[in-house]
N, C-alpha and C positions, 0 to 999 in steps of 0.2 A: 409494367412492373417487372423489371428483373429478379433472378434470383438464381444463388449457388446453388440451392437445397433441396428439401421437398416442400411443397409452398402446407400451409397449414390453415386449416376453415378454421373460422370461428361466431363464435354466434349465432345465425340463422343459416349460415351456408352449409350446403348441403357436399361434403368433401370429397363424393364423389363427379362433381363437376366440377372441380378443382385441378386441372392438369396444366404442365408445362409444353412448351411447344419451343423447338429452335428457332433461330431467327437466321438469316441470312449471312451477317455479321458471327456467325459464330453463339453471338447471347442467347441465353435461355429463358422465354418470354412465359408469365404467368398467365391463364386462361381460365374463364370461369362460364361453361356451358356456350365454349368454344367461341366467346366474346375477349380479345387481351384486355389484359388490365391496366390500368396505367392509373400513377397517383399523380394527384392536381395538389402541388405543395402550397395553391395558398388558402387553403382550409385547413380548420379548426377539428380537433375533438368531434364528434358528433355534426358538421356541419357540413352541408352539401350546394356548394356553389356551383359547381360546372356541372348540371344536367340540363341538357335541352339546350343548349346554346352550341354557336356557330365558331370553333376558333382553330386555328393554327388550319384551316384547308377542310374541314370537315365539321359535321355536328357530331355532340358528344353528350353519351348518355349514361345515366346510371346502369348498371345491372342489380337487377332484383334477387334478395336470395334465391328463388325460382330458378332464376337464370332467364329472366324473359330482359328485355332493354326495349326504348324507343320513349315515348313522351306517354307521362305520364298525368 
């Protein structure tokens, strides 16, 4: 997840693990208890498809408001 701004928590996230990080490319990548974020466009509203699965070279997992990840 890129972004121009300052990214913003919401709901259970805790906003102090909420920071940006540069990318190599110049882009300024959004991080969440220093896990990037990235959005999976073909979910819905409230819906979580891509956790625990295997795709594009790596497995990919949610992050917990906590900030913990892996299989849950």
């Amino acid at each position: 997840m890129l972004t121009d701004g300052t990214p913003q928590a919401g709901g259970a996230a805790d906003a102090v693990l909420l920071v940006t990080t540069r990318r190599t490319d110049g882009s300024v990548q959004v991080t969440y208890a220093d896990h990037p974020l990235y959005f999976y466009e073909n979910e819905g509203p409230g819906e979580v498809l891509c956790h625990n699965v295997f795709l594009n070279g790596g497995r990919w997992y949610v992050v917990t408001p906590e900030g913990s990840s892996g299989p849950i």
